[in-house]
C-alpha positions in Angstrom: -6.1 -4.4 4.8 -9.7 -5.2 3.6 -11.4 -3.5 0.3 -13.8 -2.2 3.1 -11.7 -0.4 5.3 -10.2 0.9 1.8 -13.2 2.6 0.6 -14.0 4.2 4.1 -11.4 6.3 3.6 -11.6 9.7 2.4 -9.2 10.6 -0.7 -6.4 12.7 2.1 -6.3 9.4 3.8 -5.9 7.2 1.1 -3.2 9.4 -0.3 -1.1 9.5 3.1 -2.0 5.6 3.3 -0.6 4.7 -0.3 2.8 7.4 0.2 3.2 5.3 3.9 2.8 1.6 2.3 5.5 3.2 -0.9 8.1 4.1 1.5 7.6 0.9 3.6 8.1 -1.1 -0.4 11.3 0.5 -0.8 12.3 -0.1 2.8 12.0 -3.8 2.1 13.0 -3.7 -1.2 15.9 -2.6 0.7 16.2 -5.1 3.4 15.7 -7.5 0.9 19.1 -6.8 -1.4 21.0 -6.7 2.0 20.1 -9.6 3.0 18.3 -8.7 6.2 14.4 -9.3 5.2 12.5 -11.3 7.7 8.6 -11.2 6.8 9.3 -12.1 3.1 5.2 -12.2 3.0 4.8 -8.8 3.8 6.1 -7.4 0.3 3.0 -9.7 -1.4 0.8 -8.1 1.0 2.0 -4.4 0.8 1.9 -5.2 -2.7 -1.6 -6.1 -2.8 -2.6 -3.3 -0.8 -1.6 -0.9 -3.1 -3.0 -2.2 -5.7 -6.2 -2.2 -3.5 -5.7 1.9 -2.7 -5.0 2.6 -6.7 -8.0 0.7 -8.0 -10.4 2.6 -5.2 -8.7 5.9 -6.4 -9.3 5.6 -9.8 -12.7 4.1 -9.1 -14.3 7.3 -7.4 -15.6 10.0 -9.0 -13.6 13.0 -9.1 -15.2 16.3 -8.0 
């Protein structure tokens, strides 16, 4: 996901965007301990993407 796309989105959006990329964390937090992770680079990116969602949250002016 690109800081672009990021700060297209409304606040709702990125909201349901950062409670979707949580859940999908934990899931491979999850997969991870078992054992049955596969796309190892994807819990950098989902990481990163977060971090991208918070910063643009914070960032805009609250009305």
């Amino acid at each position: 996901m690109k800081i672009a796309e990021v700060r297209g989105m409304t606040d709702d959006q990125l909201s349901e965007n950062l409670l979707s990329l949580k859940k999908e964390q934990f899931n491979l937090r999850f997969q991870k301990a078992t054992g049955q992770m596969e796309k190892t680079h994807r819990v950098d990116q989902i990481r990163k993407d977060i971090a991208r969602i918070k910063t643009v949250l914070r960032a805009k002016p609250s009305a």
